[in-house]
N, C-alpha and C positions, 0 to 999 in steps of 0.2 A: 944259779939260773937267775937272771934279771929280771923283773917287771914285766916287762913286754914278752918276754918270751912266756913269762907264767900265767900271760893273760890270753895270749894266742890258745895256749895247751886248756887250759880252763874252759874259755868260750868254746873249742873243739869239743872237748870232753861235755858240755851241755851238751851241743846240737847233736852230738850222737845220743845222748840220752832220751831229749823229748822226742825224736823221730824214732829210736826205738821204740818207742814205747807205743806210739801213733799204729806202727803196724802192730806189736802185739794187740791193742786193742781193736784194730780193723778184723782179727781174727773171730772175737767175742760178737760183731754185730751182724744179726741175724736179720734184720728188720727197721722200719726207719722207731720203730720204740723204743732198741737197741741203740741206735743212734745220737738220738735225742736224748732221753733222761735214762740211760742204762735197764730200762725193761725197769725200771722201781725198783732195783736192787742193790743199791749200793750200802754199806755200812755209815753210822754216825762219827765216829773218826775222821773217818777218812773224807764226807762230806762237808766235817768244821774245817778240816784243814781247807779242803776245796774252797770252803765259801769263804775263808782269810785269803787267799792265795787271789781268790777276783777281784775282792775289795779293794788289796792295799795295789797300791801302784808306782808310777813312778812318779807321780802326785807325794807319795809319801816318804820315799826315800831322797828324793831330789829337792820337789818343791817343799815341803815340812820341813823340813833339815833347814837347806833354803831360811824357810820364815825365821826357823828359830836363830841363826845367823843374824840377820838382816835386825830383827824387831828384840829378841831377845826372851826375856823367859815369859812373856805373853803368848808365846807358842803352845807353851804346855795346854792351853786352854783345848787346841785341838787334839791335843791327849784325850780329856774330857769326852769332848763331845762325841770323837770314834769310839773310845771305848765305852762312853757309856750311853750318847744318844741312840749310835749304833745297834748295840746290844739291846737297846730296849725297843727298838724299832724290828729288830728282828726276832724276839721271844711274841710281841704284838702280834707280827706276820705270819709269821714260819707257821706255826701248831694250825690255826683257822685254814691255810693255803693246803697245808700236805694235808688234812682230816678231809675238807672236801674234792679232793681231789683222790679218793680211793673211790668214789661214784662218777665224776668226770674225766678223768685218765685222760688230763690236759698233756702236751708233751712241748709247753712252751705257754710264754704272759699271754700272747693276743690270743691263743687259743684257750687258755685257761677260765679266762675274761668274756672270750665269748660265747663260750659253753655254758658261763657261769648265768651272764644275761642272758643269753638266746637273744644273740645279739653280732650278725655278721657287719654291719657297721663299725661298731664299737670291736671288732675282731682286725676291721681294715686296719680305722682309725690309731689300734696300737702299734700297728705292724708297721706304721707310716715314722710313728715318734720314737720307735726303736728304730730303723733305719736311720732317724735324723740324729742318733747318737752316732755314728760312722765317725763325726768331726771328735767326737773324745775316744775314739779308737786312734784315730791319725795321728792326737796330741802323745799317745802312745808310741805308737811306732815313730814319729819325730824324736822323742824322746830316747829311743833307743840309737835309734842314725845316731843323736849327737854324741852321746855316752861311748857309742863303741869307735865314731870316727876321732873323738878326742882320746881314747885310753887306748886305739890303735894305731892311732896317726894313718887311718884312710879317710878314702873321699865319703862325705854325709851321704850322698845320692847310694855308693854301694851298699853303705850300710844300713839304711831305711828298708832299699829293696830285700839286704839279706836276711833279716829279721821279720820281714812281713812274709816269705817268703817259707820262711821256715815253721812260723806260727800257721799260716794256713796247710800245711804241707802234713804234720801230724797231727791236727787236730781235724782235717778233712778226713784223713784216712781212718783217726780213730774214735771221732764222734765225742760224746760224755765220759767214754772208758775213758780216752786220751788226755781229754781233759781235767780228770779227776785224778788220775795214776800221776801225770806231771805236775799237776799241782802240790799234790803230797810232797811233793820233793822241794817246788820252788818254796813252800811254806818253811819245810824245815831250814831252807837256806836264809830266809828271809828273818826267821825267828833267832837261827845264828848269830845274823848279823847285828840286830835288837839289842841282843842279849852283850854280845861282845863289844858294838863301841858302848852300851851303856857303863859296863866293866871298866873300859879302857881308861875313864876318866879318873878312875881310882887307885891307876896305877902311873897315870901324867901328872895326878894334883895331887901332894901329899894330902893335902886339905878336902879331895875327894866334891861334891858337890859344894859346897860351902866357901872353899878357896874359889870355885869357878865364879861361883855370885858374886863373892869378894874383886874382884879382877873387871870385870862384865860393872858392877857396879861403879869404879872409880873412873872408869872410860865414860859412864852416863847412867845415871840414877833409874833411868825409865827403863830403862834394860831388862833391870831386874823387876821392875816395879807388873803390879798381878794386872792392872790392864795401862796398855802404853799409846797415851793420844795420836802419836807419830807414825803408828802401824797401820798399815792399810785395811788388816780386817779386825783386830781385837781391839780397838780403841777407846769402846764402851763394853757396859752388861748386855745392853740392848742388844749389839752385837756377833757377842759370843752367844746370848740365845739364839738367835740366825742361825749361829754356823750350827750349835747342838740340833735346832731344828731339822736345816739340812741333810744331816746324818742319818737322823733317824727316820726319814723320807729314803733316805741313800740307799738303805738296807733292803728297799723293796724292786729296784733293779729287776731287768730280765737277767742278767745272766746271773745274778743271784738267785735269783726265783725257781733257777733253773735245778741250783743243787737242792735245794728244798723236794722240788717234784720228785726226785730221785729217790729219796730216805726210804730204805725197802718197809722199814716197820715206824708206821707214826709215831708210836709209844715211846721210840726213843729217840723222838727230839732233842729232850733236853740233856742229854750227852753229845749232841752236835751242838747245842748253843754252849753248853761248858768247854770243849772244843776249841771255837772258835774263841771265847773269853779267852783262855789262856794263850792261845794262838798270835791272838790280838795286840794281849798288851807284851807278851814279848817284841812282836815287831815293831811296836810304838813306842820302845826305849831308844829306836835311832835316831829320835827326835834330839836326844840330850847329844850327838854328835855335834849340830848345831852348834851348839853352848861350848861346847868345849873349841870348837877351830876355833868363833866367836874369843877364848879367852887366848887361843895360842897364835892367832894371826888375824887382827881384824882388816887387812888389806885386802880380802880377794874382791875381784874384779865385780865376782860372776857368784852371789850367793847361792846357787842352785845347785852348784857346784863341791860348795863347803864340806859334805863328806865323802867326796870323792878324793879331794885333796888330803881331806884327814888321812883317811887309808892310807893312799897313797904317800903320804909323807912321812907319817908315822909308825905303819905295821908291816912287817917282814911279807914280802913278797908273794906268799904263799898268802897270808892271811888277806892281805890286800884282793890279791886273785878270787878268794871265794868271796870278800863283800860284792867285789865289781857282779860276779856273776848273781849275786842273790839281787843285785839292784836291775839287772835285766831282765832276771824271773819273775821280780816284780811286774814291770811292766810288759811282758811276755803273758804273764797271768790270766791279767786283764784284758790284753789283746786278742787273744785267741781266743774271747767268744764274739770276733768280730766273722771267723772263719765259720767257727761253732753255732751262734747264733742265726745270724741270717740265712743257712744253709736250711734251720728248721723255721723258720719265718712262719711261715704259713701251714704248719703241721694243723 
């Protein structure tokens, strides 16, 4: 079986997954609470996984990759900051969020915020700058058009619509269940892929990490080097605290907020932030994909691209198939609390 054909059967075999799943979960929701944050019942697992599965994107498997391509092992720096500004951004949030809200029985940010004040202004006001995120929902769904019209050879336009199309389709019908049951899935596909191009380079470089520097270094010293003045975001310290900054701001998101609400029992938070730790930095080993095309082909066109070509040029068909789909799940992830979200807007 070639390529394309394993790519067809693969993207099929998702879309029948997450729209199953969409009606099993339409079956559980009794009520718009049901809806929204699952009635506060969901397990810490399965809500780390969720809350890895909206963070990472296709910000992380495309553009990260991308960086590390393009700038070189200054990338890693954004290893850092997800995994750790992240993290600590979200152990700050998460415990204070879900403890008062077993008195507020928010079922979404603006309402949580404005229960919290007693404050329907400040309830509008969020529901207006969650809205005005729609534009990093679309860089989403664009995201997706290009990936599947390039690794299917259809039109971008079909492809935008079939992926927006699809995300809002079961996560309408299945609220938080939908979105938590398919995430579980996109996470472990996501975590696969981490895990395996990280591996892969061990088995292209006799030399394993160290050949790749070696290689990456004698094309240009700044490559390697820990911050690279040529890069567009890691060029200083100053910088990289930015972007660690940003992260840890990153974590407090509505449709992250939103699995937090969920966590049936508070007390076990911190097995959902263990969770998502582990969750995390398996996915953030796709970064070293980068580094590797970086050492096996510094010609592409299109660094956003560099581990798509990796796969694709490198791993058996079959494996190729499931990265392509874990980079869509990616961004399917994140997408579908654009369905998810504003449906409870105003709860």
């Amino acid at each position: 079986m070639d390529l394309k054909t394993c790519l067809y059967v693969g993207f099929a075999l998702y879309t029948i997954f997450v729209i199953y799943v969409g009606f099993i979960g339409s079956k559980k929701i009794k009520g718009l609470s049901d809806f929204a944050v699952a009635s506060e019942s969901m397990g810490p697992i399965s809500l780390g996984l969720a809350f890895a599965a909206s963070f990472f994107s296709a910000a992380t498997f495309l553009g990260y990759v991308g960086y590390a391509y393009a700038w070189g092992a200054s990338a890693l720096w954004i290893f850092l900051a997800i995994f750790g500004g992240s993290t600590l951004g979200f152990i700050v949030i998460a415990k204070g969020v879900r403890d008062s809200n077993t008195k507020i029985k928010a079922l979404s940010l603006p309402d949580w915020l404005g229960e919290m004040y007693k404050s329907d202004f400040l309830r509008a006001l969020v529901s207006i700058i969650v809205m005005i995120q729609m534009f990093y929902v679309a860089g989403q769904l664009s995201a997706g058009g290009t990936l599947l019209s390039g690794l299917l050879d259809i039109d971008y336009s079909t492809a935008v619509i079939a992926v927006t199309v699809v995300t809002i389709v079961y996560v309408t019908l299945g609220g938080l269940f939908a979105d938590v049951y398919t995430s579980i899935g996109q996470t472990c596909l996501m975590m696969f892929a981490g895990v395996i191009v990280f591996l892969s380079g061990f088995f292209f470089f006799k030399g394993g990490i160290t050949e790749v520097s070696t290689i990456i270094a004698a094309r240009d010293p700044l490559l390697t080097a820990v911050i690279n003045p040529k890069s567009l975001h890691m060029y200083s310290y100053a910088t990289v605290f930015g972007v660690i900054l940003i992260e840890f701001a990153f974590s407090g998101q509505p449709q992250l907020l939103t699995k937090i609400l969920a966590l049936k029992d508070p007390k076990d938070m911190k097995k959902m932030i263990w969770t998502w730790i582990v969750a995390s930095f398996c996915c953030m080993l796709v970064i070293f994909g980068g580094l590797y095309m970086l050492a096996l082909n510094p010609d592409l066109q299109q660094p956003d691209y560099a581990v798509v070509e990796y796969v694709r040029a490198y791993f058996h068909p079959i494996i190729s198939t499931l990265l392509a789909v874990s980079i869509v799940a990616a961004l399917m992830s994140t997408a579908c609390w654009s369905a998810f979200g504003y449906d409870n807007l105003y709860c």
